[in-house]
Wavefront OBJ file of the C-alpha trace (Angstrom):
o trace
v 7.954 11.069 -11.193
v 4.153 12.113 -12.634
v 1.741 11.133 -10.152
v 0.024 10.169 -13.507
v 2.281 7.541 -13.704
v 2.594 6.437 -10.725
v -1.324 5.695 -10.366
v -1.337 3.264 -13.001
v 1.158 1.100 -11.115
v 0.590 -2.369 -11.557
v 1.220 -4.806 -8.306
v 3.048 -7.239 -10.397
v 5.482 -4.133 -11.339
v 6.485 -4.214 -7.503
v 9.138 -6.061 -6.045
v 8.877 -7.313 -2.083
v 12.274 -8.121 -0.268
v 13.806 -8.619 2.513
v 14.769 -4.640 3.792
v 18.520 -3.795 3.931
v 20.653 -1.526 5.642
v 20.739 0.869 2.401
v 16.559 1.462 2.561
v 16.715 2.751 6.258
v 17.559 6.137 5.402
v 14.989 6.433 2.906
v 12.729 5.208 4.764
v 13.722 7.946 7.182
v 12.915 10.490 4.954
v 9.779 9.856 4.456
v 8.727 10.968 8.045
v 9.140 15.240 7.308
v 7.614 15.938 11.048
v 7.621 14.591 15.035
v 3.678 13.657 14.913
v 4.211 11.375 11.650
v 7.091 9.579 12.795
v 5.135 9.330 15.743
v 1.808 7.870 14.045
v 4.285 5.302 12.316
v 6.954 4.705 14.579
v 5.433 4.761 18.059
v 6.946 6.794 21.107
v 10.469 4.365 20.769
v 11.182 6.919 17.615
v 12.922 10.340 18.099
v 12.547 13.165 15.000
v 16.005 14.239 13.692
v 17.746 11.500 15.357
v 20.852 10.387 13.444
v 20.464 7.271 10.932
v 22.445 4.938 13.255
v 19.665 6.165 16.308
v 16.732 5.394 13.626
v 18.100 2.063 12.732
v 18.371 0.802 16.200
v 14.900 2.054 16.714
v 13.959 0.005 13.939
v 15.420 -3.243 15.256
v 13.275 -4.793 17.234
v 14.013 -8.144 18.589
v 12.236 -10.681 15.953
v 10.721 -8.561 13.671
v 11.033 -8.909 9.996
v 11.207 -6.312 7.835
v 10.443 -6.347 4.055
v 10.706 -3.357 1.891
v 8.524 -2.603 -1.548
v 10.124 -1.897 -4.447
v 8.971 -0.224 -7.683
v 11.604 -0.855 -10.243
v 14.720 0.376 -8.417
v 12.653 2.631 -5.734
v 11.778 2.080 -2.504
v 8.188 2.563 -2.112
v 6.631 1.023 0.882
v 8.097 -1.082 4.144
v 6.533 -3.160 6.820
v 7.565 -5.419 9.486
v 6.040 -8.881 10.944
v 6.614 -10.989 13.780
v 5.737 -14.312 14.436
v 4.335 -15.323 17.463
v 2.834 -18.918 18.848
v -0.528 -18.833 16.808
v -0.655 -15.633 15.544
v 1.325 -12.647 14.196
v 1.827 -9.003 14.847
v 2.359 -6.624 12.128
v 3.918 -3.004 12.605
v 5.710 0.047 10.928
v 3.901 0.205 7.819
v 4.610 2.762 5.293
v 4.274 4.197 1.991
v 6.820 6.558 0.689
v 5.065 9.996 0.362
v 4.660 10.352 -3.336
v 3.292 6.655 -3.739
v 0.552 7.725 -0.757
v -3.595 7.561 -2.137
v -2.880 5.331 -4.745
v -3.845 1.947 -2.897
v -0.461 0.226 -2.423
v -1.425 0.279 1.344
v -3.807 -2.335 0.790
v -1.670 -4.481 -1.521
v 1.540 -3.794 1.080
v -0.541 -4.795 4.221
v -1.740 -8.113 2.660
v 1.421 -8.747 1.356
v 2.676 -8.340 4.867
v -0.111 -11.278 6.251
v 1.054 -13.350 3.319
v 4.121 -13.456 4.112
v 3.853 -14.282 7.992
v 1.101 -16.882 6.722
v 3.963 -18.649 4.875
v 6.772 -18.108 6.568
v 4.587 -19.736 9.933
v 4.177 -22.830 7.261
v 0.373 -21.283 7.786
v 0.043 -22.184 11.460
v -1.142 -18.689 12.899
v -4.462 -18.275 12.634
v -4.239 -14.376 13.298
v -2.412 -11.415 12.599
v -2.444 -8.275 15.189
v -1.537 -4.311 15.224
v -1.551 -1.104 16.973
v -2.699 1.782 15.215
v -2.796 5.169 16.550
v -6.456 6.422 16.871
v -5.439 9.813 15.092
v -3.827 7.675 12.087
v -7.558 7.654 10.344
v -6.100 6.714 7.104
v -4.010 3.927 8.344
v -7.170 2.342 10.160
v -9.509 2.919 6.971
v -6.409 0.781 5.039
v -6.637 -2.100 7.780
v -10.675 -2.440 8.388
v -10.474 -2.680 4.352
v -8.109 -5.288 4.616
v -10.538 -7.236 7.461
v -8.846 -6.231 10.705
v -11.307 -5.562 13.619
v -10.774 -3.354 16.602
v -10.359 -5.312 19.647
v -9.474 -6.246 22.954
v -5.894 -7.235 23.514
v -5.795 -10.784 24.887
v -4.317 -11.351 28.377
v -0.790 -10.499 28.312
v -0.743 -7.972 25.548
v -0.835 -4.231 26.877
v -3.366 -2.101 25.557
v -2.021 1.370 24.186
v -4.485 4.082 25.482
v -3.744 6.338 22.007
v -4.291 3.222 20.296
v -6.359 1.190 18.151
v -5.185 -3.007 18.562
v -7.030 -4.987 15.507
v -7.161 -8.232 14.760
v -7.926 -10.096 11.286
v -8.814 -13.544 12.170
v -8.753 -16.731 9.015
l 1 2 3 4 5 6 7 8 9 10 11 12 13 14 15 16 17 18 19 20 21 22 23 24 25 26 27 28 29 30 31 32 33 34 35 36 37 38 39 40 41 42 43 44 45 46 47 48 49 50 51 52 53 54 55 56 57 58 59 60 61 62 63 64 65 66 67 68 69 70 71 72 73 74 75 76 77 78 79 80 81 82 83 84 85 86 87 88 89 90 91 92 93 94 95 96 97 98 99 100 101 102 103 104 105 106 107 108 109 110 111 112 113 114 115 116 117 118 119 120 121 122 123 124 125 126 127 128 129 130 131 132 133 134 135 136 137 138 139 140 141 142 143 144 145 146 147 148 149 150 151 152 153 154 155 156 157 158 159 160 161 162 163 164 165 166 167 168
């Protein structure tokens, strides 16, 4: 697809669902080397592991995952989970050739929506990790409103690691 094209995607021209088992190897292929999988995946990721190894990677107990769609492509993924008061976003991704054309932005908040309503809009915050080398990633989430800061009391910090909060 032109990249002409592509940057005069409209948000109402994408489609959010619930992800199925058919976008996980997609999404796999987006990751072409160890250090991005790593920067997007976290250490629980292997490169080259087999699509079966990737999903189960993937799975993590009470996380929702929602993938993006542009007509019939898969363009970007993210995952939520709620927690009492708040919720924790992770795994957020745009496919390569959809990268620098601000769907991050519209994918993240999408993400917070969704947690917002799907908590019947009792959480009052959302939280991540991002890797301190992931520059782009944290220049996406400050724009968004997320703030670096300390992990609360029984949250581990992550010494590569950025943890944000956006607070309503």
């Amino acid at each position: 697809m032109d990249k002409n094209i592509i940057s005069r995607i409209e948000t109402t021209d994408l489609e959010i669902r619930p992800s199925q088992e058919h976008d996980f190897p997609v999404l796999k292929s987006w990751f072409s080397n160890a250090k991005d999988l790593l920067l997007w995946g976290g250490a629980s990721f292997r490169y080259a592991a087999s699509d079966e190894e990737f999903l189960r990677s993937l799975h993590k107990k009470g996380y929702k995952a929602l993938s993006f769609y542009y007509h019939s492509e898969l363009v970007g993924f993210g995952q939520y989970q709620l927690h009492q008061g708040y919720a924790h976003l992770g795994r957020v991704a745009i496919a390569p050739k959809f990268q620098g054309m601000g769907l991050s932005y519209y994918l993240v908040t999408s993400l917070v929506e969704q947690a917002k309503i799907e908590s019947v809009h009792s959480i009052k915050q959302v939280s991540l990790y991002v890797y301190k080398a992931n520059k782009i990633a944290f220049k996406v989430y400050t724009k968004v409103g997320f703030e670096v800061a300390v992990p609360p009391k029984g949250i581990t910090a992550i010494p590569a690691c950025h943890f944000m909060l956006l607070t309503f």
